[in-house]
N, C-alpha and C positions, 0 to 999 in steps of 0.2 A: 138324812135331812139335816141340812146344816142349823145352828143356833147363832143365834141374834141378839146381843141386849142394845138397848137405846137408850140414853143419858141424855136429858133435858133438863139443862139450867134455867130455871125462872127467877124475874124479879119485877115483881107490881105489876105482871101485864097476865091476868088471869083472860084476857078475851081473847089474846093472840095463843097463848099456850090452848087454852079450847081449841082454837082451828086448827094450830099442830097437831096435836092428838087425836082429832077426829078425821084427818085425811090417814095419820096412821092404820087407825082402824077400821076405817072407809073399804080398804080396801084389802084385805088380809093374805099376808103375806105368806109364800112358800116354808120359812123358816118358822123355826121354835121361837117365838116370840117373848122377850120381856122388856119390858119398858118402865126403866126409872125416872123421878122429876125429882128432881130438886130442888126443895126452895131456898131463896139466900137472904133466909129475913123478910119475908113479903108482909106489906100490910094492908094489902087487900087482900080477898077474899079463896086466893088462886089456892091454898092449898083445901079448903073446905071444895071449891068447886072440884079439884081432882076428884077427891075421893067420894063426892056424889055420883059424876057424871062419866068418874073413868077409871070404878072400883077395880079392874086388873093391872092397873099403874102399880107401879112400889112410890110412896112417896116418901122421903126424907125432908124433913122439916127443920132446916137448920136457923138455931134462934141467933147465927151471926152472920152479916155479910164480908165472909171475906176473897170475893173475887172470881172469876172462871174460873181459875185453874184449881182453887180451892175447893168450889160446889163440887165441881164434877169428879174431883177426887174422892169426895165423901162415897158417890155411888159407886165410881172403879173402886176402891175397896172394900163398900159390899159385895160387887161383882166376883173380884177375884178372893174374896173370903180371907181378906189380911185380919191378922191378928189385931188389936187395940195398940195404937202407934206412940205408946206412951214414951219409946225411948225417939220415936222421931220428933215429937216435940224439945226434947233434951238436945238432940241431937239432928237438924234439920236435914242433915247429904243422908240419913241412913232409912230416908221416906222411899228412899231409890232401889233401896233392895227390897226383892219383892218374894213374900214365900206363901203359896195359897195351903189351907189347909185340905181342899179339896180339887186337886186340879184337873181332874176328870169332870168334874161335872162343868167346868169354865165353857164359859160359850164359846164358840167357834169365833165371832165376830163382836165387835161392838163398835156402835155408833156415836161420834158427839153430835147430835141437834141440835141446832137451836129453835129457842122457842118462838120464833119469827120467821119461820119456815111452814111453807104446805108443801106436802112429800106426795108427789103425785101418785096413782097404780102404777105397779111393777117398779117402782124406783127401787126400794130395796132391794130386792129380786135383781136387778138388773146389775147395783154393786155388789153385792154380795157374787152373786155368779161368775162375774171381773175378778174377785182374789181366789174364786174354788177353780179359775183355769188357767191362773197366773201365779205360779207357788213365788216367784222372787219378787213378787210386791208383798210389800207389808200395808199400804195404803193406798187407797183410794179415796178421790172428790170427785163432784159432778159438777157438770157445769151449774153455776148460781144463774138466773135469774132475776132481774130488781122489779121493782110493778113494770115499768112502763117496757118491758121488755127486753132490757138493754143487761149487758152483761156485769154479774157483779166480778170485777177486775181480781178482788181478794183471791178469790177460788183457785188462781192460779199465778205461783208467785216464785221468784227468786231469794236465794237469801238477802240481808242488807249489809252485804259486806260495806267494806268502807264506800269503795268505788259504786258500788249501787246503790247505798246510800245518798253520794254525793250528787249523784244526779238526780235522784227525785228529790232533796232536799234542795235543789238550787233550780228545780222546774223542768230542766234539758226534760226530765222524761214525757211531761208533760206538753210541753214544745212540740216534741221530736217521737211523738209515740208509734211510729212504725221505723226508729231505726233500732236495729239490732241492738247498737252499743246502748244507747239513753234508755231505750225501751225494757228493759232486762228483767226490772223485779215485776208488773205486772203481765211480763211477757205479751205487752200491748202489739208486739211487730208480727204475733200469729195468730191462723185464722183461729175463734172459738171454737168452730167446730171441727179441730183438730187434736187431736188423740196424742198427748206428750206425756212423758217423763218431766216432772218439776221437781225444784228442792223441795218444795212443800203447797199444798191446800190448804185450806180455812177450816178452821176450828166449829164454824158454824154448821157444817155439813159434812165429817173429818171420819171415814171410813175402816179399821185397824183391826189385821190381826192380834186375837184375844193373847195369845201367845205373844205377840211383838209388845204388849205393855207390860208384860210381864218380864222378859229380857232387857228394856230398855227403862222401864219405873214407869212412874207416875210423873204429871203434869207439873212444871215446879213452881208453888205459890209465891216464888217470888213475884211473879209477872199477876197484878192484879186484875188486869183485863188489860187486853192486845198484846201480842208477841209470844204468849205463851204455848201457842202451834207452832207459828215458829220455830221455836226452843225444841219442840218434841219433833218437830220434823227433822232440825239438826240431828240430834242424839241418832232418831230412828236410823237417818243416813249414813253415821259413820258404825251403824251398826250390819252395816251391807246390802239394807232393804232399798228398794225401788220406792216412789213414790209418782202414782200415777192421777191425772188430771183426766176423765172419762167422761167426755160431752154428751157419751148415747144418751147419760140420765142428767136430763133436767130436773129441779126443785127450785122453787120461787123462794124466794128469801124477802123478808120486809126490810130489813136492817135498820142499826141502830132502837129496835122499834123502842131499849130502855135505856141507853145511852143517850139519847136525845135528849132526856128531860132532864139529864144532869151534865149538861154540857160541860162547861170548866173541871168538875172531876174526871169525866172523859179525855178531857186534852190533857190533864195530867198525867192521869195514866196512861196513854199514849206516850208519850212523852221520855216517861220513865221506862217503859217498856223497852223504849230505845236502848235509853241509858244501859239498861240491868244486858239486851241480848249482847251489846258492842265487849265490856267489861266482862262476862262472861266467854266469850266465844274466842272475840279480835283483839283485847285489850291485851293481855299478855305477850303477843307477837309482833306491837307497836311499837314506836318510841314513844316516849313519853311528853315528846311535844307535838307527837299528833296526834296521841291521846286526848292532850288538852284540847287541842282545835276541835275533835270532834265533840266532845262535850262541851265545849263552849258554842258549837255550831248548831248543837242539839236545844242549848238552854236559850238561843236568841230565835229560832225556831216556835217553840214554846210561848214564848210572850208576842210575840207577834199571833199566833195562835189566839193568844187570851186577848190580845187587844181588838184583834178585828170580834171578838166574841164579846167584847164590853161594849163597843161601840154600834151597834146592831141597833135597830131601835127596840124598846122592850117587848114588842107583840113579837115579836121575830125573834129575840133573844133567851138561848135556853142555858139552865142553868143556874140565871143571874136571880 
């Protein structure tokens, strides 16, 4: 019987992490089941509600918010039972080497959630099944769903090299969302309910052999929120794994559901997230004066971003 851990990052939305959780449990799963939450500094109530309403949870209660990839680090290295990262703090690239103290007991599988997700019956059951009959995938996503039915686009995506970048920063993909070339990073020119190989899935819903984070590291906190699947979907790729997009299983996604409220931090860090994947990934194999263009293309992006978000009227305006 295969094992499962499940990572839920929360932050102030204690009613939406309740329905996560309870569609989890709703319906119980084929696998050994554990389920971590994470909180990232919550000041509501959400970490007391867990451990009333969902005492088999593990909860970690971090008294700092520092980001996705940060929270759900805290639990991957419960999961894989890493030592105390005293020298990764000295030393931030050495968070990558990864040595469990017990690696036999490692789950088979682990999931990132989000906590603005309801995971419908048999969704787990259904990825999980996807990597026990496909050894050269390392990951698996499901098709997202958003309320009103319609496809969330994230779930299946290209990288942002320059050139795919360039188009959805200047709209062609938006324009031109069924042609091949504009269409690229949300892979908008295929049907959803078609079964692909992508660079990478979302983070919200982000399926991984327990093994492939262990060969590959941990998520890297540079990336505060957005880009930081991305990032892990890179590394996982050039580490020879498959990355697969599996529409059999649907899961509804609320999105944004805490992003909203702090709008302008949000397009920051978006923003940045750009910045940090380009420089990490594409920056060294540039010139240096396309470098600047794209970081100046990034940063006029950006305030036009924050301007149409100033300009909103206030009932409508988040963040401000």
């Amino acid at each position: 019987m295969p094992s499962l851990a499940i990572v839920i990052l929360n932050y102030n939305r204690a009613d939406l992490l309740a329905e996560c959780l309870e569609s989890i449990y709703a319906a119980p799963s084929r696998c050994i089941l554990e389920v971590w939450v994470v909180d990232n500094a919550s000041s509501d109530d959400s970490v007391a509600m867990v451990r009333e309403r969902f005492p088999q949870t593990h909860v970690i209660a971090s008294m700092h918010n520092g980001g996705f990839a940060y929270g759900n680090n805290l639990a991957l290295r419960a999961i894989l039972g890493l030592e105390d990262e005293t020298l990764a703090e000295e030393k931030p690239q050495a968070r990558f080497f990864l040595a469990s103290k017990n690696p036999i007991l490692l789950p088979d599988y682990t999931l990132l959630l989000n906590n603005d997700t309801v995971v419908p019956p048999g969704s787990l059951d259904g990825m999980v099944d996807f990597l026990e009959t496909h050894n050269d995938v390392g990951v698996v996503g499901p098709m997202l769903l958003l309320p009103d039915g319609s496809l969330d686009l994230a779930c299946r995506r290209s990288f942002p090299t320059p050139e795919v970048a360039f188009y959805r920063m200047t709209g062609l993909s938006r324009l031109f969302p069924n042609n091949r070339r504009f269409g690229r990073y949300n892979l908008s020119y295929l049907d959803p309910a078609l079964q692909t190989d992508v660079d990478s899935v979302v983070g919200a819903c982000m399926l991984l052999r327990t093994s492939v984070i262990r060969e590959v590291g941990l998520l890297d906190e540079q990336f505060f929120m957005y880009g930081e699947d991305l990032d892990w979907s890179y590394r996982i790729k050039l580490y020879g794994w498959r990355i697969v997009y599996y529409p059999a299983v649907q899961v509804l996604h609320y999105k944004r559901a805490a992003s909203t409220r702090r709008a302008i931090p949000s397009i920051r860090a978006f923003y940045d997230a750009m910045r940090i994947f380009h420089r990490k990934h594409f920056a060294a194999t540039m010139p240096a004066l396309f470098n600047a263009l794209i970081e100046f293309g990034i940063t006029v992006k950006e305030i036009l971003a924050l301007g149409r978000n100033f300009i909103r009227p206030s009932t409508a305006r988040r963040g401000a």
